[in-house]
N, C-alpha and C positions, 0 to 999 in steps of 0.2 A: 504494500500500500504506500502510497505518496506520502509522503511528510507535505504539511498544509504550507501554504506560504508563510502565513504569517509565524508557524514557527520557525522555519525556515530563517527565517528575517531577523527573528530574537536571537538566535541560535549563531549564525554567521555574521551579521551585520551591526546590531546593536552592543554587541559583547564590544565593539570597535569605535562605541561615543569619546572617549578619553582622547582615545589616540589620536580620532578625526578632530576633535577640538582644538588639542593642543597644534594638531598639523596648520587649520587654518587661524589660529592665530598669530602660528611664526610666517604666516604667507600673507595675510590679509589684513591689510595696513585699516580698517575701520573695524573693530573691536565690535563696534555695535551689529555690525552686519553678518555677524558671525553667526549667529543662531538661524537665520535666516539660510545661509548658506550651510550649514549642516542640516537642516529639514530639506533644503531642494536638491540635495544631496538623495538624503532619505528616498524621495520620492520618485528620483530619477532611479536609484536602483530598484525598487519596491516593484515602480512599471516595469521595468528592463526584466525583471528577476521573475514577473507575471506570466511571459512570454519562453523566457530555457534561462533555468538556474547559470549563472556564474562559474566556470572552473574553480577558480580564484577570486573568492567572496571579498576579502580584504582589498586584495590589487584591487578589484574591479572600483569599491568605493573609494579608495584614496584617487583612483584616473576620474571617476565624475567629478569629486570632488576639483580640481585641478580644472578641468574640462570646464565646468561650472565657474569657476574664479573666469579662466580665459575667457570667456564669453560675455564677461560681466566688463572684464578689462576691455575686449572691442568694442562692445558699446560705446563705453565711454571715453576711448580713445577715437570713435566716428563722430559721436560729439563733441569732442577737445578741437578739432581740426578747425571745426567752424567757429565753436566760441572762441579762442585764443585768438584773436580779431593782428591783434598784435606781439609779437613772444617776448617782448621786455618782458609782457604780463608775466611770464612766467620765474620770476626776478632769477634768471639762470647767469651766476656772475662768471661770462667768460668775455675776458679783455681782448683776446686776441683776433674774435670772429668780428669780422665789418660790417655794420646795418646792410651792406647790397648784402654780403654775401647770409646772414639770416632772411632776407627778404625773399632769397634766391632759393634758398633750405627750403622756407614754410611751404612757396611756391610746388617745388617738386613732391614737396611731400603731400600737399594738396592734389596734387596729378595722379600722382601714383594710387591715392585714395582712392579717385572717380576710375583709375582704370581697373582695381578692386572689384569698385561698386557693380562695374559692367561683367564680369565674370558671371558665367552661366552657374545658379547656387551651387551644384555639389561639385565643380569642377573650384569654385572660390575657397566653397570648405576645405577639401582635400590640402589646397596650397595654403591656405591660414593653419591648417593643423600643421603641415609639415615643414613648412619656411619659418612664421612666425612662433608658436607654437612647438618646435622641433618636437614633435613627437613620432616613433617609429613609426613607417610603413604599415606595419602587423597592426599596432593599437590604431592608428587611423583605419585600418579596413574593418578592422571590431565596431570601431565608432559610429561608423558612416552606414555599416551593414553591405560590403560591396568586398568584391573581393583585393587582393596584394596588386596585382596585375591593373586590377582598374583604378585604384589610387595614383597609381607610377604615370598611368595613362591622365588621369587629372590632372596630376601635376606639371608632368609635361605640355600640357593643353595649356592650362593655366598659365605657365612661366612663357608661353611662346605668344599666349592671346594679348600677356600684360608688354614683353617686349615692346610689341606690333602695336598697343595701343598707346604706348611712350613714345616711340619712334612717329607713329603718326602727330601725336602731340607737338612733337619739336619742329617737324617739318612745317604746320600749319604757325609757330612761333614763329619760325624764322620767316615765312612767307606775309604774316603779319609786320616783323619788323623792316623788312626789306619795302612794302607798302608804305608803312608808315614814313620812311626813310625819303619815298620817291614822291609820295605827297611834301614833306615837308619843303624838298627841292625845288618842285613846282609851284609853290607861293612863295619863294624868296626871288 
C-alpha cells in the first residue's frame, strides 16, 4: 500500500524546517521574507511530490528553495532596470568609471534585458537557469520537465536568438547615429 502524501511530506520534508530556515536566512538578505519563502517552498514541493515522489527529498527542497529565491531575484532585478532611472541612485562609490561610460553600462544592460524579454518562454528559462543561475544541465531538465538534450538545444537557441538580437541592436544604433550625424550636416 502507498504511504499517503501527507505522511510522506512529515516524514521527508518537514523533518528539514531547521535546516531550510537556517539555509534561507544565510541566502536571503530580508529576514522578514523568510517565512514566506519557506511555505512556497513547502508548497512547491507538496505539488511536485503530488505528481512522482522525489528520489532525493532533501536535495529536491533545498533546489526549490534556491529556485524560489532566483525567481524572486529576476523579478526584481526586471524591475530595478527601469526604476534605477539613474545609477548614482545606486550610491555604488567607484571613482574610476566615467558618467559616459555608466551611461553606456545601464544602456546595454537595458538591451540585453529587452533581448531576454523577447526569448521564446522555455527557451529564456533554460538560458536564465543555466547562464545566470548556473545550475547543471541535469537539475534544469528536472526543472523544466524536458529532457538533457533539449535544455542544451534551449540554450543554444537562446544564446544565438540573444547574439542576433544584440547585433541587430547595434546595427540599427549605429544607422541611427550615422543619421543623426548627416542631419546635423545638413542644417549647418
Amino acid at each position: 500500500m502507498d504511504e499517503s502524501l501527507d505522511s510522506w511530506f512529515k516524514r521527508e520534508i518537514l523533518v528539514h524546517e531547521k535546516s531550510l530556515v537556517r539555509y534561507l536566512l544565510r541566502s536571503w538578505p530580508n529576514r522578514q521574507e523568510v517565512p514566506d519563502l519557506r511555505q512556497d517552498s513547502y508548497v512547491r514541493v507538496y505539488e511536485a511530490a503530488k505528481k512522482s515522489r522525489p528520489q532525493s527529498p532533501k536535495s529536491f527542497l533545498f533546489a526549490i528553495a534556491r529556485n524560489l529565491m532566483a525567481d524572486h531575484i529576476r523579478r526584481r532585478r526586471i524591475v530595478a532596470i527601469d526604476a534605477v532611472g539613474d545609477l548614482d541612485a545606486l550610491n555604488v562609490l567607484i571613482d574610476t568609471i566615467s558618467s559616459e561610460h555608466r551611461a553606456s553600462a545601464h544602456q546595454e544592460l537595458r538591451r540585453l534585458a529587452e533581448a531576454v524579454d523577447r526569448l521564446p518562454p522555455k527557451c529564456r528559462e533554460a538560458v536564465w537557469m543555466r547562464r545566470v543561475d548556473d545550475l547543471p544541465q541535469k537539475e534544469v531538465a528536472i526543472l523544466l520537465g524536458i529532457s538533457q538534450k533539449t535544455v542544451e538545444k534551449h540554450v543554444m537557441k537562446g544564446m544565438k536568438l540573444l547574439a542576433q538580437a544584440l547585433s541587430e541592436m547595434d546595427t540599427a544604433e549605429i544607422c541611427r547615429d550615422v543619421s543623426d550625424q548627416s542631419s546635423r550636416k545638413s542644417k549647418t
